[in-house]
N, C-alpha and C positions, 0 to 999 in steps of 0.2 A: 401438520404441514398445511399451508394456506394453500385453500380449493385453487382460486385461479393462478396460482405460481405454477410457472414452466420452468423445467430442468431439460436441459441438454445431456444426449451421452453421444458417443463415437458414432453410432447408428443414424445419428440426429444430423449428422454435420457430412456433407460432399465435400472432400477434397479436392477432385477434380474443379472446382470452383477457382482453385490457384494455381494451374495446371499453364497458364498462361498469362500470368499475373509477375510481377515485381513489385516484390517488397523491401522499401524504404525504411528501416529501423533509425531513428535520430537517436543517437547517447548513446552510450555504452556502458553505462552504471549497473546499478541493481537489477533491472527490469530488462534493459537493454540487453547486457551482454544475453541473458537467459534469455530472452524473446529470439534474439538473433541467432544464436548459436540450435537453437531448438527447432525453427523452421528451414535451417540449415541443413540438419540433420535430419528432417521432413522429406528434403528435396523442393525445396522453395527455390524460387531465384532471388538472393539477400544481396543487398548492399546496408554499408552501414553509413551513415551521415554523419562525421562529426569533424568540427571546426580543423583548419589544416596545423593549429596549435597545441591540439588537444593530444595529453600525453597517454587517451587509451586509442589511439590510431596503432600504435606497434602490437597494442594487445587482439586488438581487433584479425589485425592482419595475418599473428602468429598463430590464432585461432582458424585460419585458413578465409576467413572474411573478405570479401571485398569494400574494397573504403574509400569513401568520398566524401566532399566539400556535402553540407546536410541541402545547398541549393540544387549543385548537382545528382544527389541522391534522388532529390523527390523530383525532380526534373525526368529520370529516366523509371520511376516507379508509377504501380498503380495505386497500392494503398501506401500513405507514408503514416508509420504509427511513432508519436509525437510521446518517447519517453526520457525526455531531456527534465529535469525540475520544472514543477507546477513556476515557479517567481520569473524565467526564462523562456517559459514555453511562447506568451504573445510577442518576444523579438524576433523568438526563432520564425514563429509562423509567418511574419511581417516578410520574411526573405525567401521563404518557399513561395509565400499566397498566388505569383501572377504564373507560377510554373505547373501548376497544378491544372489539369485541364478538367472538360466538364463527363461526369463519370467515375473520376478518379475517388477514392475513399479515405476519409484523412480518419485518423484513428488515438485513439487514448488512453489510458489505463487507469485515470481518474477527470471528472466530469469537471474539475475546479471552474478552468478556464473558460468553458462552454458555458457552465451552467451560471457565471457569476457575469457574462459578457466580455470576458478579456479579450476574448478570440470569438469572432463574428467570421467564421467561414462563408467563400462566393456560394451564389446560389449554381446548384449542378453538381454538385460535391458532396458524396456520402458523408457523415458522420458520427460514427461509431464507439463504441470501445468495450475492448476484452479486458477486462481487469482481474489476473492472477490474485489469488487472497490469501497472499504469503511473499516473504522476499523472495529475490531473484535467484538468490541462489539454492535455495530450495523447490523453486521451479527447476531448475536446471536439473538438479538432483536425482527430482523425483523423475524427470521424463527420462533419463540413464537409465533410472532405476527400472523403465517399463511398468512406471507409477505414474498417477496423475496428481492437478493439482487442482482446486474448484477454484471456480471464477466466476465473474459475471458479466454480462454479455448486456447492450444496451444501443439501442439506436435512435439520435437526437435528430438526424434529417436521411430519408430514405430516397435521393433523387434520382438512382436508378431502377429502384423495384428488385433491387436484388441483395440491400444493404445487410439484411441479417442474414442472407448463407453466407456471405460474405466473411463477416465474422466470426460465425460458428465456423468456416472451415478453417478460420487461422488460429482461434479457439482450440480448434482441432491439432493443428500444426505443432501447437506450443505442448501442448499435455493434456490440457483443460477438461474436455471434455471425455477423456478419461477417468476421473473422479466426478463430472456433473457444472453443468454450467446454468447457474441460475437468469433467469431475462429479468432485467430493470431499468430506471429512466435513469439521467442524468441525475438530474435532481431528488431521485431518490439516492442512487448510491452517493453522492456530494455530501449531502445532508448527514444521511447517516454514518458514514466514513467520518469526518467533519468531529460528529457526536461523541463518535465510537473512542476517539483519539482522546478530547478532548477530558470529557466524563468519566474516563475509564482507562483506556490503554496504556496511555499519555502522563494523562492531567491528573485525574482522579487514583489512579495507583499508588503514582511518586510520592505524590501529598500524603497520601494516605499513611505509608512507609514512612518516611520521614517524620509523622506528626507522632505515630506508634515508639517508633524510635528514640525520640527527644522526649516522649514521657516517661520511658521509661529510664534514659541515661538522667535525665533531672530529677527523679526521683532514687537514685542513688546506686541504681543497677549498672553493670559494667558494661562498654561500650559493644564488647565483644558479641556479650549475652544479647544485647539490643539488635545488636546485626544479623545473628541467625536465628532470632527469633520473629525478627518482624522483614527480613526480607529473605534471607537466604532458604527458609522454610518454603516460602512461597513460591519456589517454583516446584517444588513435591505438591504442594496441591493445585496448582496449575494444571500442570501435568495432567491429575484424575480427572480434572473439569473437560477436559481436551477430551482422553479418553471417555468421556461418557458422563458428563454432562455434571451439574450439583449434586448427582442423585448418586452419583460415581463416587462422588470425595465426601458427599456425608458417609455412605456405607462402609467407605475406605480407612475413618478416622475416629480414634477411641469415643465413646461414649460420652465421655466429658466432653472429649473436645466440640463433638457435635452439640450438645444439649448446651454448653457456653456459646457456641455460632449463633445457635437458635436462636436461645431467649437475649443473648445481647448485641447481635450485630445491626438489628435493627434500630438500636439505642447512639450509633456511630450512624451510619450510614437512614438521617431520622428523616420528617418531613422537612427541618430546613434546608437536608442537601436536598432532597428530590425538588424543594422551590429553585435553589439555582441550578440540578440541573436543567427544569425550566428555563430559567432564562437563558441558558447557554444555546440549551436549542431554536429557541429565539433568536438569539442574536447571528445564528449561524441560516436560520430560515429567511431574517429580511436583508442578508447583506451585512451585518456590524460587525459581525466577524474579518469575512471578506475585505471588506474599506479597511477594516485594520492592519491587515498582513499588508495591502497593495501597499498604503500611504507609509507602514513600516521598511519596506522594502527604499520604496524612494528614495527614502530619504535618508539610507543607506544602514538600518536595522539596529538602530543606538539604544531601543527599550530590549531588545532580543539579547543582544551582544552582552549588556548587564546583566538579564535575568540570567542567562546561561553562564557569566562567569560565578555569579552568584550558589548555582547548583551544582557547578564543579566545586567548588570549594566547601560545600558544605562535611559536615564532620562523618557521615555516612558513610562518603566518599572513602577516607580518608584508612578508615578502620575497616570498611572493607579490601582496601588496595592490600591491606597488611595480613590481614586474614586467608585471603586466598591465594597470597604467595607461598603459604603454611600449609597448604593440602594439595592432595595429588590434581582432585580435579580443576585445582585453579589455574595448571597448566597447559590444558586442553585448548 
């Protein structure tokens, strides 16, 4: 563990901090419902913001929620935490910004916005962010469950001297700090989030699958065998990594299979990929990434809209959609 890294637990975080607070949730999506329904179920005072068109207003409400226009929301809140989509988030802010007064704490769950300039928050204005490090719905889950879920906690402007209990008690509210809430900047978590997605998660996985796959169906192996060997395996050793790190799923997995990892994974994954993901990290550290999503977005997302019809239809797709009709857990 890194000497000067702070972790938060339950101990760490005053509730009483929100005791007299209102909080403004924007969205209702992944993050939102599970933020709102969990400081709900805190005893928070929750309003939920979302557009008078927006078709999770019935879900909000049947959750027992209160729900309002996202300008009236932040209008009667003290912290408004802004989990509507990163591409959305600087129009939303543009219609809250003059209702926010000074003190108030605008709040985030990914540093995009801040850390790239979209959103230049008044001066007088906390801004924070608790960011859950899991979907929404396994936040929600886990706080039922009287489980928690780790997060990370981050403060980009402190203008009242009170901006991190602030967060760590809402930290607190949602689960978080029940399982450990790591402190970081913006720009660190942006960055490495960003990375994480791109190199790996994301970018670096799919390819990866997909390239294992087609060498194997073009070299004459059957599509079937291609699919659960190069992806459907992979969430069994996922899994070990989860539980207990490389050291879990080398120990976990025969002999061969380990001493084949060993001496040839570094042969796929060689120094050319490590040069790009260099540049990836680059391109995400001066902004070229960023410029590229905004000016894709603008201009109404016509290289996104391709690529993505592009990987639907890939053949992967296709023999998995039929394979996991075939077994029990494809029903799940």
């Amino acid at each position: 563990m890194t000497d000067d890294i702070d972790i938060y637990y339950d101990d760490d975080a005053d509730s009483t901090v929100l005791d007299d607070k209102t909080v403004a949730v924007l969205g209702y999506g992944s993050q939102g419902h599970a933020h709102a329904q969990n400081l709900d179920d805190s005893g928070v005072d929750v309003v939920v913001g979302l557009r008078e068109s927006s078709s999770s207003r019935e879900a909000a409400r049947s959750d027992g929620l209160d729900v309002a226009t996202p300008r009236n929301a932040a209008e009667q809140a003290d912290i408004v935490s802004v989990l509507v989509p990163d591409t959305v988030q600087p129009d939303v802010y543009e219609k809250i910004r003059d209702v926010m007064t000074e003190g108030d704490t605008l709040q985030f769950a990914h540093g995009f916005n801040i850390h790239y300039g979209q959103i230049e928050p008044d001066d007088g204005v906390n801004v924070t962010m608790v960011a859950p490090k899991s979907p929404g719905h396994l936040v929600r889950r886990n706080y039922e469950n009287n489980e928690g879920t780790p997060g990370l906690l981050a403060v980009y402007r402190d203008a009242t001297g009170h901006a991190n209990e602030i967060g760590l008690a809402y930290a607190k509210a949602i689960g978080c700090t029940r399982a450990g809430v790591i402190e970081t900047s913006f720009r660190e978590e942006t960055e490495s989030d960003l990375f994480g997605e791109q190199a790996v998660l994301c970018g670096g996985v799919t390819s990866l699958v997909k390239t294992a796959y087609e060498t194997l169906v073009d070299n004459g192996y059957s599509r079937e065998m291609a699919y659960f060997e190069c992806l459907n395996e992979l969430k069994l050793i996922v899994d070990l990594m989860y539980e207990g790190g490389n050291s879990e799923m080398w120990d976990s997995v025969s002999d061969t299979a380990e001493y084949g990892g060993l001496t040839r994974g570094d042969r796929v994954i060689d120094d050319h990929a490590r040069e790009r993901m260099d540049e990836i990290l680059e391109e995400i550290q001066d902004g070229t990434f960023a410029r590229e999503w905004i000016t894709e977005n603008q201009a109404g997302r016509p290289s996104y809209r391709q690529i993505r019809a592009a990987e639907k239809n890939h053949d992967i797709e296709d023999v998995g959609e039929d394979l996991r009709a075939l077994f029990a857990w494809g029903e799940e």
